[in-house]
C-alpha positions, 0 to 999 in steps of 0.5 A: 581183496582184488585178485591181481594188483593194479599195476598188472591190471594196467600192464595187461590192459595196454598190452592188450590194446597194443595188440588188437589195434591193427584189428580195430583200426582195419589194418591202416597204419601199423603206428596205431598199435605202436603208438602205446608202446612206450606207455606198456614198456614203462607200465611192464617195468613198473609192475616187474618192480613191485612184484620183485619188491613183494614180501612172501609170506613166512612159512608155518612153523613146524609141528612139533610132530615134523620135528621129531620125525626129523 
């Protein structure tokens, strides 16, 4: 079982690459961060969607306990 799902993987790793470019690249051209922008806008969204489409677990039922206390 994977901790996170991909599509966040993904997001996370081209957000990361966008950031430390500038740093990598010794602070040249301000571009080479923002040449994966696009990519990482189009990756946010996706990974928005499938977590906004995640079915959440039903809640346990009730103990019978709960139910007369209530």
């Amino acid at each position: 079982m994977q901790r996170y799902p991909d599509d966040f993987v993904m997001a996370l790793s081209l957000f990361l690459a966008h950031w430390i470019a500038p740093s990598v690249t010794k602070g040249e051209p301000p571009q080479a961060g923002d040449a994966g922008a696009p990519a990482l806008q189009v990756q946010i969204a996706i990974a928005k969607a499938a977590a906004a489409n995640e079915e959440q677990p039903d809640e346990p039922p009730n103990s019978e306990f709960e139910r007369d206390r209530g």
